[in-house]
N, C-alpha and C positions, 0 to 999 in steps of 0.2 A: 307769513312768508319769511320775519325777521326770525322768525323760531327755525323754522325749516334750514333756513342757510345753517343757522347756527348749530344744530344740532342732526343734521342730517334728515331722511324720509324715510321712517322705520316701513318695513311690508306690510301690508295689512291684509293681503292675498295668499291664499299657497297656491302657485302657478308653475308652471313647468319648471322654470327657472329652478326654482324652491327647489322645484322636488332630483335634479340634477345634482343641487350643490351638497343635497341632504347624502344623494348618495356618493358623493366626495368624501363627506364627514364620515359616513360607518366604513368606507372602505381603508380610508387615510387612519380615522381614529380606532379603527380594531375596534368595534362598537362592543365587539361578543365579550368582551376583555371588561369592559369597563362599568363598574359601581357608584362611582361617583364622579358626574360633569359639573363644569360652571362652563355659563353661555355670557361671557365678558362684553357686555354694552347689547342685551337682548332685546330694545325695541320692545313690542307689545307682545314677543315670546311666540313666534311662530316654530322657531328650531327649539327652545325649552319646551313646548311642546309634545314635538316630534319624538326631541328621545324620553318623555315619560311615557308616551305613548308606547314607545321600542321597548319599554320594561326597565331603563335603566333605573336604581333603586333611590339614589338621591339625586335630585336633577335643580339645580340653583342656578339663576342669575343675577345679574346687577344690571343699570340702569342707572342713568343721570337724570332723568327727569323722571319726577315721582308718580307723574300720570300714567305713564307706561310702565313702568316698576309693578305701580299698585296693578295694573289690568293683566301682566304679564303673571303674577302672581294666581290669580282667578283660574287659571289653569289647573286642570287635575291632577296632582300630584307633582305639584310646582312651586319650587318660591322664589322668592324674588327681591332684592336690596336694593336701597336707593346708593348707590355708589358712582364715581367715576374714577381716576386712574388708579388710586390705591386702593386695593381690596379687601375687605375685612376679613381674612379669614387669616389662619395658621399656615405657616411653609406646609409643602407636601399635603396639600387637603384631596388632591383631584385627580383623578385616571387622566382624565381628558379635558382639558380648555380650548375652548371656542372664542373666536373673535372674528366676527362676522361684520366688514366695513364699517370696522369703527376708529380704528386708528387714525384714519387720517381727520376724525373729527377732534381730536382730544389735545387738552393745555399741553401736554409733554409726552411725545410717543414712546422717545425711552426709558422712561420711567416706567409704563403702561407697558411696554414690553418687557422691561424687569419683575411688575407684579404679573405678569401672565406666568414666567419662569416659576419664580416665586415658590408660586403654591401648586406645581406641579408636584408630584412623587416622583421621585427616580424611576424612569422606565416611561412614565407618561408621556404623552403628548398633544402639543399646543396645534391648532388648525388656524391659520391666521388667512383671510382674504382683505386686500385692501386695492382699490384703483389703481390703475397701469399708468404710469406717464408716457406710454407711447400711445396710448388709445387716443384715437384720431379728434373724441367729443369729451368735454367736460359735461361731467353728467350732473352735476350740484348747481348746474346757475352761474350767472356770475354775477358782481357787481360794476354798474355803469354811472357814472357822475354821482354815486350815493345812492342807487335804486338799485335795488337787487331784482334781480329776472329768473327765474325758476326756466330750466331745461339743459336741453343739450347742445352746445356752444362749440361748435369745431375749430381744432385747431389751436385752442388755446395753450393747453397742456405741452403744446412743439414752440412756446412763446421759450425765453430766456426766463429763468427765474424772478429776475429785477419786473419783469411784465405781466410775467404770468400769476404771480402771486397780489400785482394789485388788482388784477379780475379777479383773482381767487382765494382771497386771504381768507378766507372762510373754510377753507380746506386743503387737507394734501394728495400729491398723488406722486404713487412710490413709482423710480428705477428701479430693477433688478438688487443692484447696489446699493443702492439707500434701503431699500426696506432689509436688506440683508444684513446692514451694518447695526440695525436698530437691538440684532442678539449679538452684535459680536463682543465678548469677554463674557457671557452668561454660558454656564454649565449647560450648554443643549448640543446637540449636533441637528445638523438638516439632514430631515429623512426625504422631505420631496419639495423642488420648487418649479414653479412652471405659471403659465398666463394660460385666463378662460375667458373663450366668450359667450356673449349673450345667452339668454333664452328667446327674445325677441318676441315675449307673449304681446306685447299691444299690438306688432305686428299682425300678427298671426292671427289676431282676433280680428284685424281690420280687412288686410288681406293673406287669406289662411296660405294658400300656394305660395306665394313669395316669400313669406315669412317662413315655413319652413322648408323650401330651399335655400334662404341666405339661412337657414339655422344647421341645413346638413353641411353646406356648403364651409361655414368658418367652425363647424365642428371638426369637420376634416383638419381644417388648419392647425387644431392643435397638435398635429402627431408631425408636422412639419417646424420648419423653422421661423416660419410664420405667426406661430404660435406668440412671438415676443410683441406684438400689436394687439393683444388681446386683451379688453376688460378691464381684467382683476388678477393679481397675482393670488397664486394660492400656493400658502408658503405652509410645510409640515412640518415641526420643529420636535427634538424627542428629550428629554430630561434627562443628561448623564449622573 
């Protein structure tokens, strides 16, 4: 559990969820376009994967922990680096960078957001999702007199920062603003920003009718103003 806090809870499912944000990724990342991805903090490589499977020609991640590095790896037509914020590669390596909730777990987000920059090409771009500070539940846990608790904790995230960060110093969760400020003076422009919610698969396995009507139901929400209580931001960033 002390791992989990520390390093977050990679997927180890393809669930509806997956399969929504996947097509966030080809439709944001111009998939038809791109030859060469990195999946920045890949977990056990459910999305490295996906686009080797897509045919993409070189498909690489990194990964902080080597147990998942190495399994993410094991994938067909996939590799896989034990890395965290700085990336081993050359400027301009990458059509397209992925970074799929990982920022908010790492030593230094803007630096992590400079090497995502980095090693884009001109023209490329970065697909960043990370937690919403207005979503109503802290979804990583928190900690309580030194024991950490795994789930979903309401309310914490609308704490003051001085509060909210000693329940949850194990992790961040972006404003609109904050996660915005984390590119500002890097060569990118923003191609698209907005909050998404759920999939609500445990729902929906448990009870299927409920879970997908609260799933059409704050589906809808995103196309309203409402949309800024949602999730996860997912921020499109493009390499000038």
């Amino acid at each position: 559990m002390e791992q989990i806090a520390r390093l977050g809870r990679p997927s180890y499912v393809w669930r509806s969820g997956q399969t929504r944000r996947w097509q966030m990724i080809v439709r944001w990342g111009r998939l038809e376009r791109v030859r060469r991805v990195l999946d920045a903090g890949t977990g056990v490589g459910l999305y490295l994967r996906a686009f080797a499977e897509a045919g993409v020609p070189l498909v690489v991640g990194t990964e902080y922990e080597f147990s998942r590095a190495f399994r993410a790896a094991a994938h067909p037509g996939c590799r896989a680096v034990q890395a965290a914020e700085r990336l081993p590669f050359p400027d301009a390596s990458f059509d397209l960078v992925l970074s799929h909730e990982v920022l908010e777990h790492v030593g230094d987000d803007r630096l992590a957001a400079e090497e995502l920059v980095r090693v884009l090409r001109p023209g490329g771009r970065a697909i960043v999702f990370v937690p919403n500070r207005l979503w109503p539940f802290e979804t990583h846990g928190i900690f309580w007199r030194g024991t950490y608790y795994f789930g979903n904790v309401p309310l914490v995230n609308y704490l003051p920062d001085v509060w909210r960060n000693r329940l949850a110093p194990h992790v961040r969760a972006y404003t609109a603003a904050g996660l915005r400020r984390l590119f500002d003076g890097l060569p990118v422009r923003i191609i698209h920003h907005g909050q998404i919610f759920p999939g609500y698969d445990n729902l929906v396995s448990r009870r299927p009718r409920l879970g997908r009507l609260l799933r059409a139901l704050t589906y809808g929400l995103e196309r309203t103003p409402l949309q800024l209580v949602g999730l996860s931001h997912l921020l499109v960033v493009e390499r000038t």
